[in-house]
C-alpha positions as CSV (number, residue, x, y, z in Angstrom):
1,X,10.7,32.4,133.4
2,X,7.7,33.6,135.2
3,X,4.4,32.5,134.1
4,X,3.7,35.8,132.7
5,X,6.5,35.3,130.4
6,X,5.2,31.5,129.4
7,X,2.0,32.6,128.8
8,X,3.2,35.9,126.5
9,X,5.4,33.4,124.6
10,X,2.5,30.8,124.2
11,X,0.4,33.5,122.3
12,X,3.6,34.7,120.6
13,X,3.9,31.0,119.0
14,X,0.7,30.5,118.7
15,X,0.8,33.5,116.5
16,X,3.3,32.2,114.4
17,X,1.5,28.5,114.6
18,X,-1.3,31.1,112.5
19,X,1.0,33.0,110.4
20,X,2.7,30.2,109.1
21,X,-0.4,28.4,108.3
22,X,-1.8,31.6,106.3
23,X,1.4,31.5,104.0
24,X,1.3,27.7,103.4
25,X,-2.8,28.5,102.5
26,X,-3.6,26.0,105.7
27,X,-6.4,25.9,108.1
28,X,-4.0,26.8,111.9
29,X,-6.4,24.2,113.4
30,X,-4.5,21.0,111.9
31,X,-1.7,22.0,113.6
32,X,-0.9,21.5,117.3
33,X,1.6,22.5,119.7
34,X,3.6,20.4,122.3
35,X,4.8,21.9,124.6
36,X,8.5,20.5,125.2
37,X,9.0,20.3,129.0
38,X,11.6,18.1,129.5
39,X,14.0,19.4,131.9
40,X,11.4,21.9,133.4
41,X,9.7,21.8,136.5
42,X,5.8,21.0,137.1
43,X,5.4,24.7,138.3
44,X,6.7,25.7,134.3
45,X,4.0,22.9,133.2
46,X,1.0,24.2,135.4
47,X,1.6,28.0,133.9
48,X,1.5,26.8,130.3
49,X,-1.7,24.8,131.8
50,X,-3.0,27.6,133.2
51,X,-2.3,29.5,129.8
52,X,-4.5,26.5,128.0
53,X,-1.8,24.7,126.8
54,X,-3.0,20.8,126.5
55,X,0.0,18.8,125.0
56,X,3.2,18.8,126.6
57,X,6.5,15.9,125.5
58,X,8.8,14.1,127.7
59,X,12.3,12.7,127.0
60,X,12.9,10.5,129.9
61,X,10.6,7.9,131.7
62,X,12.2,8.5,134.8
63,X,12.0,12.2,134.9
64,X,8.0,12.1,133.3
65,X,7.1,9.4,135.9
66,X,7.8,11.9,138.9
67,X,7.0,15.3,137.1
68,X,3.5,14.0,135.8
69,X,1.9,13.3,139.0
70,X,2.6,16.7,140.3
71,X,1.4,18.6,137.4
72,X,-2.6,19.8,136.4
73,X,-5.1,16.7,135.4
74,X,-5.6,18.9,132.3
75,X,-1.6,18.1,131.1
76,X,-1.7,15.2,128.5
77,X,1.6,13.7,127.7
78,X,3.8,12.9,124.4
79,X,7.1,10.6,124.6
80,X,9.4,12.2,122.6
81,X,12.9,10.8,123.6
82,X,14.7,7.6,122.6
83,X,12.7,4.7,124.7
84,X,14.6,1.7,125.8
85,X,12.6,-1.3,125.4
86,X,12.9,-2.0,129.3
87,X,10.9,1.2,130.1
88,X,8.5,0.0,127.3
89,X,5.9,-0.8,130.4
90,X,6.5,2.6,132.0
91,X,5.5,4.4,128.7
92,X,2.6,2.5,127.9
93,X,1.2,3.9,131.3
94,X,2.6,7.5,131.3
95,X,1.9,8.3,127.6
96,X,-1.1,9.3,125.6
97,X,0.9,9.1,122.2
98,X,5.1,7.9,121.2
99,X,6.3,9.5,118.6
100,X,9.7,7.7,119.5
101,X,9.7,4.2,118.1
102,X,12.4,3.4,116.1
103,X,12.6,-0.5,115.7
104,X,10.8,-3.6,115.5
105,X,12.1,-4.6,118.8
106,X,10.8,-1.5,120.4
107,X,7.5,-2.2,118.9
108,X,7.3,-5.7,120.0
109,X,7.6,-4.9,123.4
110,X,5.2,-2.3,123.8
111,X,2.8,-4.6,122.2
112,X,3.2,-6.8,125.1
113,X,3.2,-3.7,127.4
114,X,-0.1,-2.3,125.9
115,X,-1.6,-6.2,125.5
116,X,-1.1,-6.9,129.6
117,X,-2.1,-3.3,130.3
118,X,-5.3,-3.9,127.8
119,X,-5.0,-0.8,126.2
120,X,-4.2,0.5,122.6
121,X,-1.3,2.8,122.3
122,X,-0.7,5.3,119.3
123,X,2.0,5.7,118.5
124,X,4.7,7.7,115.7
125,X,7.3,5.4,113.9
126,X,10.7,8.2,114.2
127,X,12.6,8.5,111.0
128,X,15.9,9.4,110.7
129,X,15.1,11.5,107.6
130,X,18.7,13.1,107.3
131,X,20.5,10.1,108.1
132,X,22.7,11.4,110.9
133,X,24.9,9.2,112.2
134,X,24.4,10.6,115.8
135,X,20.1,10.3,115.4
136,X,18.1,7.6,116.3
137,X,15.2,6.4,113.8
138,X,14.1,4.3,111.5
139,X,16.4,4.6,107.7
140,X,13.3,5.6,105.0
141,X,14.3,2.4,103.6
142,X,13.4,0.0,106.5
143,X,10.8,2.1,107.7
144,X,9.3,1.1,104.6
145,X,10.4,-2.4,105.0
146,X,8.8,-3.0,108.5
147,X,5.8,-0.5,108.1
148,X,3.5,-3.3,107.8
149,X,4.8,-5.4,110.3
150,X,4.6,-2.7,113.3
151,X,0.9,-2.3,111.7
152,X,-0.6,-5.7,112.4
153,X,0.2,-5.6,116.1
154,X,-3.6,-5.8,117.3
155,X,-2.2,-3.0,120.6
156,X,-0.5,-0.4,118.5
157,X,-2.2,2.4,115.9
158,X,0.5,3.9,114.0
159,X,-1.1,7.6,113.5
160,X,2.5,9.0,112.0
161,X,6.0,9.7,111.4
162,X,8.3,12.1,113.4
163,X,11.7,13.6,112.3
164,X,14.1,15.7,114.1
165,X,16.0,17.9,111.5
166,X,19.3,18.5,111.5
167,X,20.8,21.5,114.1
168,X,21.5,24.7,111.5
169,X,21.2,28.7,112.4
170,X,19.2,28.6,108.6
171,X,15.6,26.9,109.5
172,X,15.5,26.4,105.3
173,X,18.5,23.8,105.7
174,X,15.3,21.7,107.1
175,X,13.4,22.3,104.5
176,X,14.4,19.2,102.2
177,X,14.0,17.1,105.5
178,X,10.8,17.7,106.4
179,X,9.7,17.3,102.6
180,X,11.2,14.2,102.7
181,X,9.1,12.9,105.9
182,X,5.8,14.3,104.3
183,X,6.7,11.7,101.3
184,X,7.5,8.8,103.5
185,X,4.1,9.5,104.8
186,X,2.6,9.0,101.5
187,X,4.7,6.2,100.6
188,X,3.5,4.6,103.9
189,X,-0.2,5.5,103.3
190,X,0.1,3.8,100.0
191,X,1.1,0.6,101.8
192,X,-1.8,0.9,104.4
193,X,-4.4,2.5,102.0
194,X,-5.6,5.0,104.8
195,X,-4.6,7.8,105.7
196,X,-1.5,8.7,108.5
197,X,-2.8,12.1,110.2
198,X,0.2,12.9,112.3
199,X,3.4,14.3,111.0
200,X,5.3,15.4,114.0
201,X,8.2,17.9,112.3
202,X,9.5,21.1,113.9
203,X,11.4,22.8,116.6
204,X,11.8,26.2,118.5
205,X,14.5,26.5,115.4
206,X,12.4,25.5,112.5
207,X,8.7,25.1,113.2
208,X,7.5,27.5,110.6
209,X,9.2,25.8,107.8
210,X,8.3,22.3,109.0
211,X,4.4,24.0,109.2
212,X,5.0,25.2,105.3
213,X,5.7,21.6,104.1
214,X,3.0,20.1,106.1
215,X,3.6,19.0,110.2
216,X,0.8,18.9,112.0
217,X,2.5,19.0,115.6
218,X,5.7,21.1,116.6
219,X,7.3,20.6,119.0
220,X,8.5,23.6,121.1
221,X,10.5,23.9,124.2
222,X,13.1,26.7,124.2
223,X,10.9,29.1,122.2
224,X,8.3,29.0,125.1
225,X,10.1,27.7,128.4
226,X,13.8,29.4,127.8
227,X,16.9,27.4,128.2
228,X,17.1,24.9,130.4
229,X,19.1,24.6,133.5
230,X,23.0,23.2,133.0
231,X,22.3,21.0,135.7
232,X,19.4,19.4,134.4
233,X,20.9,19.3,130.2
234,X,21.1,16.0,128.7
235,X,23.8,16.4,126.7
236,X,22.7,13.6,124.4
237,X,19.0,15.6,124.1
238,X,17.4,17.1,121.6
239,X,17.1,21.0,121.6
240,X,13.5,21.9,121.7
């Protein structure tokens, strides 16, 4: 893509960011984009930049910890991918935000990460609202179960949930998922009594309907950036 093509299909989503917010009666500004750029190169992250795009998401450690460097100071940076807990220390230094925790485990070791680092990370617990065998993320049930637990770590500020709906040509097949996350997240503010601002629902494929039952960040990489090389696709990756 040329920049001129990023930055016409920045304002094209951006525009349907709007729309979609009209229909579901919602103010556009509680929703934000991130910009999905893993498997892109800087030069595709410094035209969205350039185009005023702030947040941009991340899949691998490895491929984020030589990409940031060479990209704008303006970029700010989401891990969106399955995290291994041994590139826990990695994220806590890369990452303004994980939407990817998925366990206990996972949360115990960024603790430690973010505790020697002396910094608080916020994070997203990931659900696995569909129950797909092939998914990672927490089962509703023990998300619920461990909510609490993952709270009282003094490092980590759960701001969230994040779901990846299930791959269909119908973005309304989505639908029921991304309802179900926006309940978890009141099942889970129940529990804290506070409110959870971030519900992280919605791809190039669905992020209209996932806007209509309440996200507040999509995540879009296809829709803006076009396919990604074959040589760079993770075949285990989430589309964008």
């Amino acid at each position: 893509f040329l920049p001129m093509d990023i930055a016409a299909n920045l304002a094209s989503i951006r525009s349907r960011i709007e729309a979609a917010c009209l229909r579901a009666s919602r103010d556009p500004s509680e929703v934000s984009l991130l910009a999905v750029s893993k498997g892109q190169p800087a030069e595709a992250v410094a035209d969205a930049a350039a185009s005023g795009q702030i947040w941009f998401g991340e899949s691998k450690v490895q491929e984020a910890r030589a990409k940031i460097p060479q990209c704008p100071a303006s970029a700010r940076w989401h891990m969106i991918g399955h995290l291994q807990t041994n590139k826990a220390r990695d994220a806590v230094h890369l990452f303004e935000m994980i939407e990817s925790v998925d366990s206990l485990r996972l949360a115990e070791d960024l603790q430690k990460a973010a505790d020697k680092a002396a910094k608080t990370v916020r994070i997203l617990l990931e659900v696995n609202a569909a129950g797909e065998s092939t998914k990672f993320g927490y089962s509703p049930a023990l998300l619920l179960e461990e909510f609490m637990r993952i709270n009282a770590f003094p490092r980590l500020e759960i701001h969230g949930l994040m779901t990846i709906a299930p791959w269909s040509p119908s973005p309304e097949r989505a639908r029921p998922v991304f309802r179900r996350l926006r309940e978890l997240r009141s099942q889970c503010e129940d529990l804290l009594g506070a409110p959870l601002p971030t519900l992280s629902m919605g791809m190039s494929g669905d992020f209209e309907t996932a806007i209509e039952e309440g996200s507040t960040l999509v995540r879009v990489g296809t829709s803006l950036f076009g396919s990604r090389s074959p040589l760079r696709r993770d075949p285990a990756a989430e589309p964008g």
